[in-house]
N, C-alpha and C positions, 0 to 999 in steps of 0.2 A: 416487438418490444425488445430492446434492447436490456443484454443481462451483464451484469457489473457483477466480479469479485472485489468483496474487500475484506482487506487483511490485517487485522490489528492483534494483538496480544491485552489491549483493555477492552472489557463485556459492553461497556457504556460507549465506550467510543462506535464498535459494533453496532449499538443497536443505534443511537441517535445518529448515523449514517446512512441504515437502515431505511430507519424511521422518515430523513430527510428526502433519500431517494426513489423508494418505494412509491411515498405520494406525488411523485414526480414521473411515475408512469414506469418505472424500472424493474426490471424484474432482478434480484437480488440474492444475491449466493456470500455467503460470510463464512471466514475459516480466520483463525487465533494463532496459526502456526506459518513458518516456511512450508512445511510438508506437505500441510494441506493446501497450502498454495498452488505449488507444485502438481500435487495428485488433481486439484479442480484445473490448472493449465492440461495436464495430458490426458481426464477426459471427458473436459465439458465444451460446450461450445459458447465461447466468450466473447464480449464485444470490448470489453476493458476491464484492466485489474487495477483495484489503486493500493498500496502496500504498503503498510509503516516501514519506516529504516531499521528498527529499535523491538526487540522483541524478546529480550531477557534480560529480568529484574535489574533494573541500576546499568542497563547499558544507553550510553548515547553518542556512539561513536558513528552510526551509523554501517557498521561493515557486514551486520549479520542483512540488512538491506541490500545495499550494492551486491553482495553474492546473490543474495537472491533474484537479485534484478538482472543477474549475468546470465542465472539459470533460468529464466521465464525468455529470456532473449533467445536463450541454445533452443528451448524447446517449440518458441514459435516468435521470429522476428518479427514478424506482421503485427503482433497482439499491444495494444496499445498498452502502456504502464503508467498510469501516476502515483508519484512517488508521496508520501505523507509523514512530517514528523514535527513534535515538538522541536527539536532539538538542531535545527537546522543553521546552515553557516552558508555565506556563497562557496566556499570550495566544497562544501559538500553538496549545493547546488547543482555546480559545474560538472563534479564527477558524474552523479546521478543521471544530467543528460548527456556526455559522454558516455557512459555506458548504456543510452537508449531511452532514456524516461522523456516521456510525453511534455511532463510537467512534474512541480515540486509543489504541495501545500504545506506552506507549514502553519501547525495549529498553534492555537495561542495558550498550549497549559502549560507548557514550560514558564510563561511571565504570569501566568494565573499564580503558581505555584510558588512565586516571590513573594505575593504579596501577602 
């Protein structure tokens, strides 16, 4: 069985990802921070992490992701990364798989959040 981190800083996005992959046969590890990202990259055995870009209050810049995505790179290049955000741009696209991402989702709460 194939074990997925994922990493968001919203409780609901965690669990209906969970929730989505779980029943999908996945076995499932969740962490809310960079750190904890980090600390499950150096010492769990992972088959993919997927990672929000965005992870403090009113940011959407994206850049606390990209470092992060530099540093899951430094600690194990092999490890696949998919990158996830609301807030997504093709140059933020671009960078992301420049710096190694797998793939980019972007979710739809940012346009939920217009209306």
């Amino acid at each position: 069985m194939a074990r997925i981190l994922i990493a968001d800083d919203q409780t609901d996005v965690l669990a209906a990802l969970r929730l989505l992959l779980k029943g999908n046969g996945f076995e499932i590890e969740t962490t809310s921070s960079p750190a904890g990202v980090l600390e499950a990259v150096n010492s769990k055995d992972l088959d993919v992490v997927l990672i929000d870009l965005n992870y403090a209050r009113d940011t959407t810049s994206g850049s606390e992701g990209l470092d992060l995505l530099n540093r899951i790179q430094a600690a194990d290049a092999s490890l696949p990364v998919v990158v996830m955000t609301a807030w997504g741009s093709v140059d933020l696209a671009v960078e992301a798989m420049r710096r190694g991402a797998r793939d980019l989702w972007r979710c739809a709460t940012a346009s939920l959040m217009k209306v």
